[in-house]
C-alpha positions in Angstrom: 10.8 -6.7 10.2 9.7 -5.3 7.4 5.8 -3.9 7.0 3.4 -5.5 4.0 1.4 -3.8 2.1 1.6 -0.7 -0.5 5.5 -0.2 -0.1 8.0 0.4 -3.0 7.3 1.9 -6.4 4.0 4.0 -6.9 2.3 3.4 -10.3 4.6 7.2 -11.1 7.5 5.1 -10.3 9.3 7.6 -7.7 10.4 4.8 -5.0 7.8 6.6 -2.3 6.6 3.7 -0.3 4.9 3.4 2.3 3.9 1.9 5.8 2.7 -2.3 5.6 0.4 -4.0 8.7 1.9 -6.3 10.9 3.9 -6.3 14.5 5.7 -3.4 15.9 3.4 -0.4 15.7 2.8 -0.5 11.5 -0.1 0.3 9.8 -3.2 -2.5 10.7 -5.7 -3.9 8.9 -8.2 -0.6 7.9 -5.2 2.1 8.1 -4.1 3.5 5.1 -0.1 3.8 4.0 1.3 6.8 4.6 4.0 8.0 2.9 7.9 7.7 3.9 9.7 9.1 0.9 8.7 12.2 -1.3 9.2 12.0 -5.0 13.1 11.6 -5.6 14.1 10.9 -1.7 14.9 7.3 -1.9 17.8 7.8 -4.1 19.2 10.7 -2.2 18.8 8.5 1.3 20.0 5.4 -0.3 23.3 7.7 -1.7 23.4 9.4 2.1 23.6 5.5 3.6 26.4 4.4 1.3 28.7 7.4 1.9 28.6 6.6 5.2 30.0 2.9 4.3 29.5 0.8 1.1 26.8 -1.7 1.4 24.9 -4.3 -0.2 21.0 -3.5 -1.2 19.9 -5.6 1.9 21.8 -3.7 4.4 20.3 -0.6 2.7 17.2 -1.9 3.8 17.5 -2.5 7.0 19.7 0.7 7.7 16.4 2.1 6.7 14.2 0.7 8.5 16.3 0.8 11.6 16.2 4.9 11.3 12.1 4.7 10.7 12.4 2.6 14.0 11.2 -0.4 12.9 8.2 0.8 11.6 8.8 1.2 8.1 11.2 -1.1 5.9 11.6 0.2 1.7 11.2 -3.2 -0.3 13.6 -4.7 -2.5 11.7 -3.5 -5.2 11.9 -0.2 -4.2 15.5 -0.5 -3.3 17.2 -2.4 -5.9 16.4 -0.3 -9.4 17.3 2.5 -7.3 20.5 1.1 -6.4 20.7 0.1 -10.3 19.5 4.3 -11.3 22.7 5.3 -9.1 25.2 2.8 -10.8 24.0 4.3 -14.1 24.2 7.9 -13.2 27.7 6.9 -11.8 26.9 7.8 -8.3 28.1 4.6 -7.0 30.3 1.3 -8.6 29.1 -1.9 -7.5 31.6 -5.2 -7.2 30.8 -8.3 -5.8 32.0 -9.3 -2.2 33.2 -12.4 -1.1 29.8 -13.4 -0.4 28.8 -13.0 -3.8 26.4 -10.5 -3.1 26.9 -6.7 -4.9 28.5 -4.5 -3.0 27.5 -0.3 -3.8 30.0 2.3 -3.0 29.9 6.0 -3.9 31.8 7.9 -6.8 33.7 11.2 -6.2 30.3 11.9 -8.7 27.9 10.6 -6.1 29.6 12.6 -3.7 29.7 15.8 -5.4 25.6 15.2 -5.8 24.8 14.7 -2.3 27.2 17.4 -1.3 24.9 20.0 -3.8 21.8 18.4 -2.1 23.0 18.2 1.1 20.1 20.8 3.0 17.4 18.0 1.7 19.5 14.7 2.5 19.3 16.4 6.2 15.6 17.4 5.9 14.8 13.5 4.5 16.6 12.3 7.5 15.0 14.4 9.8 11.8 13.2 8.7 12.5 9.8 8.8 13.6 10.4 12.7 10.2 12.4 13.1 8.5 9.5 11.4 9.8 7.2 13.8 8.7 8.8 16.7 5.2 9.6 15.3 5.3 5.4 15.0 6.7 5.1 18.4 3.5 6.4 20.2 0.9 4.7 18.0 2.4 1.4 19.0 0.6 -0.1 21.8 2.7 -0.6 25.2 3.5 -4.4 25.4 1.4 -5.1 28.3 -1.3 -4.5 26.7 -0.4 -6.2 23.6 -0.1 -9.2 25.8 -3.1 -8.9 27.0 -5.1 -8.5 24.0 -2.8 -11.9 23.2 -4.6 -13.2 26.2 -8.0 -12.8 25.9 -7.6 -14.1 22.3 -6.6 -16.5 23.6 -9.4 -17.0 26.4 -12.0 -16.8 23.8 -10.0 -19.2 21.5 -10.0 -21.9 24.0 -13.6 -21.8 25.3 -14.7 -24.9 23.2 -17.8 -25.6 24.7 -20.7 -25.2 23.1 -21.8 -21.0 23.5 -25.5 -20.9 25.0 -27.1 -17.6 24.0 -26.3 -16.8 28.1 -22.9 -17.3 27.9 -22.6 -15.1 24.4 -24.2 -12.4 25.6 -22.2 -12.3 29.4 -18.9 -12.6 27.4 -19.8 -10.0 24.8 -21.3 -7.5 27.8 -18.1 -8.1 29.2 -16.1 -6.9 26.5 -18.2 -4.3 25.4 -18.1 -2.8 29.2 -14.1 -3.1 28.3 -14.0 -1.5 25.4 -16.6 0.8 26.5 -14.1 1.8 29.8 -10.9 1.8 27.9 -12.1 4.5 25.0 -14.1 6.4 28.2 -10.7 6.4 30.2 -11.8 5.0 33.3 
């Protein structure tokens, strides 16, 4: 799932990113982005992921957002020129794979880099688990996502004409709900 909205390259071009609206706890309309990766983490995180196993630019991606939980997914352009940055520092060698797709694995150069920056691979990751949890609890249980999907819904499918009455029950009624949810009782 990934997020839309500000994500990727900044206008300094340091591959920060940030958090897109949509499903699953990301940013809504109204929230601002925050930000994922500090200046020159993306390359050290995308480095980190193919030691572990060489992988295509997609599966970066998604390795990604799997650690942010879900709640934050680097875009391709983001991902890919910093896959291409590596290949010409000679941090990884790319080949294509049967599927035709480029496959990134890491030089003994690569590894000797992350080994020198290990203390702030593990601090990156540690914030990307932190950032996950932070996500975790702003996301609304799904009961109550379904029921927000209900009265949508309700209101959605009253097509008959609304007398002034009827608008102003309905919207007492939901101010009384909004009123009782923010109130806590």
């Amino acid at each position: 799932m990934h997020g839309r909205g500000p994500r990727g390259f900044d206008e300094r071009g340091d591959g920060m990113g940030g958090m897109g609206g949509g499903p699953g706890g990301r940013g809504g309309r109204g929230e601002r982005a925050e930000r994922v990766f500090g200046r020159g983490d993306l390359p050290l995180i995308v480095l980190a992921l193919i030691e572990i196993s060489p992988r295509h630019g997609y599966e970066i991606i998604k390795a990604i957002e799997e650690r942010c939980g879900g709640a934050y997914a680097p875009s391709p352009g983001a991902v890919y020129p910093t896959l291409t940055l590596l290949e010409e520092q000679d941090h990884v060698t790319s080949s294509e794979s049967a599927s035709g797709k480029k496959l990134y694995t890491i030089t003994d150069l690569g590894r000797a880099y992350l080994d020198d920056n290990r203390a702030q691979v593990d601090g990156i990751l540690a914030r990307l688990d932190m950032f996950a949890r932070v996500q975790a609890r702003k996301a609304l249980p799904e009961r109550v996502h379904q029921a927000m999907h209900t009265l949508k819904h309700a209101l959605l499918l009253n097509k008959t004409n609304w007398s002034d009455a009827e608008a102003e029950r309905v919207s007492a009624v939901l101010e009384q709900a909004a009123n009782a949810i923010v109130d806590g009782h």
